[in-house]
N, C-alpha and C positions, 0 to 999 in steps of 0.2 A: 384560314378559317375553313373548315371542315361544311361540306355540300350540307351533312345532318346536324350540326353541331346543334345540341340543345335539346336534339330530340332519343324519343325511345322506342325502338322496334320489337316486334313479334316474330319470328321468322320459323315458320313450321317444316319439317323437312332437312333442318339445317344439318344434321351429321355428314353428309356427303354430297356431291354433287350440285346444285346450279343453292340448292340453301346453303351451302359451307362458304361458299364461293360469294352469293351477296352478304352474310353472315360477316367474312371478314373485312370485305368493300365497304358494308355500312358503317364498323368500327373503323376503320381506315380512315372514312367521312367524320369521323367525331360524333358518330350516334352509340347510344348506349342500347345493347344487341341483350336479348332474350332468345336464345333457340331452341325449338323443341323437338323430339322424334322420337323413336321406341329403340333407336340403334344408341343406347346409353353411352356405351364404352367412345366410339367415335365422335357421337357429341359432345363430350368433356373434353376428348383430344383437340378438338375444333376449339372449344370455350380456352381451353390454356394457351395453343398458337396466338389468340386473339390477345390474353392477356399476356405472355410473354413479348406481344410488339407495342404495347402498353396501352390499349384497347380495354374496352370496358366490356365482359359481355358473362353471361349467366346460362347454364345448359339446364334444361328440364325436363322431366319425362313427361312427352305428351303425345297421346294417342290422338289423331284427328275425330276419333270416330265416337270418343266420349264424352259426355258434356260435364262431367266433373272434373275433367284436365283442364277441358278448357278454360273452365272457372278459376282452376289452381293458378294457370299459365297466365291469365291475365293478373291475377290477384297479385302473382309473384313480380309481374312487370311493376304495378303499384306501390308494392311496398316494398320494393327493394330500388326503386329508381323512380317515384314519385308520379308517373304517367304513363300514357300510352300514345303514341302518336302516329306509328306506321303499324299494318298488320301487313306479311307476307304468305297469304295462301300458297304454301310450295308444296308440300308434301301431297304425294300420287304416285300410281300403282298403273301397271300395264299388263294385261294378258293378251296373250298373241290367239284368238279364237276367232274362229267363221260365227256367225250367227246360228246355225244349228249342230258347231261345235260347245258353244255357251252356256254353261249350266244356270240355271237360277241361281246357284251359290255364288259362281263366280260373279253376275251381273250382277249381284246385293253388296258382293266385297269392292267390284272397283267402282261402285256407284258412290259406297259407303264413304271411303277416302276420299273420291275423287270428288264427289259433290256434294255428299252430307257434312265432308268435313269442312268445305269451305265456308257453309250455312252456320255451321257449330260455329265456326271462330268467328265471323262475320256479326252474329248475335251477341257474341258477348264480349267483342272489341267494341261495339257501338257505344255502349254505355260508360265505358270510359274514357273514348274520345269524349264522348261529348261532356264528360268532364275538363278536359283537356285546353276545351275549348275549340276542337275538329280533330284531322286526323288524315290519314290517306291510307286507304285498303287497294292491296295490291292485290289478283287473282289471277296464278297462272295457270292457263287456260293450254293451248297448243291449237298448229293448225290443223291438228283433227277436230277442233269445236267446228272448224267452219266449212270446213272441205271435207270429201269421204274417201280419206288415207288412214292408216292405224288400223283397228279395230271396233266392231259394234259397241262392244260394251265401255269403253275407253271413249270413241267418238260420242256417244251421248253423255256421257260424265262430265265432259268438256266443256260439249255444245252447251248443257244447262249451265255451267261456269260462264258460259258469255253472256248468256243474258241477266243470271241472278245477277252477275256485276251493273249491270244495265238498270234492273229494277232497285238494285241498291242506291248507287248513283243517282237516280231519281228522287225516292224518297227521302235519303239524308244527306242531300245537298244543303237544307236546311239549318242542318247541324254541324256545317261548314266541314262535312266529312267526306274525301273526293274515292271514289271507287275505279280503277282501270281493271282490264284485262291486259296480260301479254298472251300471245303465239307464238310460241314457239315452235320451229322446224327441226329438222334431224342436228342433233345434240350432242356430242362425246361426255356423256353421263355413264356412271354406273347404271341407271336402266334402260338406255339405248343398249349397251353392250349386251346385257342380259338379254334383253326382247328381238336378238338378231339371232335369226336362226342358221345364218352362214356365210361366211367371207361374199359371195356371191348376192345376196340380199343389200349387205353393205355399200359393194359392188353400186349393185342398180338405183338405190338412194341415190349415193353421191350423184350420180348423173342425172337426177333429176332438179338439181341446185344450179343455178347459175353461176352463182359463183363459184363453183366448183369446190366447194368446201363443206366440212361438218362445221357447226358450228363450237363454240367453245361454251364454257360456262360463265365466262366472262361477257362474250357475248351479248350473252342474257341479264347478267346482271346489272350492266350499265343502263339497260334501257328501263330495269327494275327498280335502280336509284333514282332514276328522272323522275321516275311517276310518285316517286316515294317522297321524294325532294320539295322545295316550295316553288321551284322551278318549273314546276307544273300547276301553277294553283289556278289556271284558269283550265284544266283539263281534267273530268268527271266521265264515265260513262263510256270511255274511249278502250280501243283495241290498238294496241302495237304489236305488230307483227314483225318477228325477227326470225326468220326464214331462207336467207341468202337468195330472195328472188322465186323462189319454190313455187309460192300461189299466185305468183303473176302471170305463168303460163297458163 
């Protein structure tokens, strides 16, 4: 018996990186996987590995930042697999900027993904959990939400990611609908790699982990299934931080 068996996830971000990677883990678990992003070609290639290991899962195009995907993306989870039960806030954007290196454009775009889109999906998974009969929203967050590493515009994209999950978790506890946050630390992601400006940068990260390690995408997604799982159902409101020790110094 499968961790998800029974259930239906949302997973935004899924073409590459830490959403491809819970993407195939929650079909792996026997959940029936929806994933979305704007990188079409990759995320069909992700949708076929899942159904070539005899996984259940559906790729869609879906912009975080419009509310007409996100209506599409939920509709499609509905009427193609009858619910909705997990949503996985994954999908975000990193610019490497000083504070008055940072255009207005740039803090609109990583604000837009990074936290409008987590509002967008959050809105209009609610309504079908609560058809569902609840549900568990997942928001991954990073420990730039709560520490000042990363970037301005990125670290406050974040930080609001840690508390809307907070105020959500609040309000539709009622609706037996559980909200976390994760934090994640330094990543071996395709935008880790991109957002390193040189072997030397890498360098200095690594030596701020205790454990002396990057993390994996796996990593992350185990601790993403927990909160997804029913495994969790006494846990709403909550931060998991997977970090290898990072913020404990």
């Amino acid at each position: 018996m499968g961790r998800l068996e029974g259930k239906v996830a949302l997973i935004t971000g899924g073409a590459r990186g830490q959403g491809a990677t819970e993407a195939r883990m929650f079909a792996q678990e026997d959940a029936r996987v929806v994933l979305g992003d704007i990188l079409d070609e990759e995320g069909e290639k992700v949708e076929a590995q899942i159904r070539e290991l005899g996984g259940e899962a559906t790729y869609t195009h879906l912009d975080v930042t419009r509310e007409e995907d996100w209506r599409r993306a939920v509709e499609l989870a509905e009427s193609k697999y009858g619910k909705l039960d997990i949503l996985v806030n994954n999908a975000g954007i990193f610019r490497r900027f000083s504070i008055e290196e940072t255009t207005a454009e740039v803090w609109d775009q990583v604000l837009d993904v990074n936290a409008k889109g987590v509002f967008l999906g959050t809105k209009h998974a609610i309504p079908a959990m609560r058809r569902a009969g609840g549900g568990s929203i997942v928001n991954i967050s990073s420990i730039s939400g709560m520490v000042g590493v990363g970037a301005p515009a990125y670290n406050a994209s974040k930080g609001a990611v840690r508390l809307f999950t907070k105020i959500t978790a609040v309000q539709h506890a009622k609706d037996k609908i559980r909200c976390n946050s994760v934090h994640p630390g330094a990543v071996d992601t395709p935008m880790r790699q991109e957002a390193l400006a040189s072997q030397a940068s890498g360098e200095e990260s690594l030596n701020r982990i205790p454990l002396g390690r990057i993390g994996t995408t796996e990593d992350i997604a185990y601790g993403v299934l927990y909160l997804a799982s029913d495994e969790s159902s006494f846990v709403t409101g909550s931060e998991l931080v997977i970090d290898g020790g990072t913020t404990a110094q």
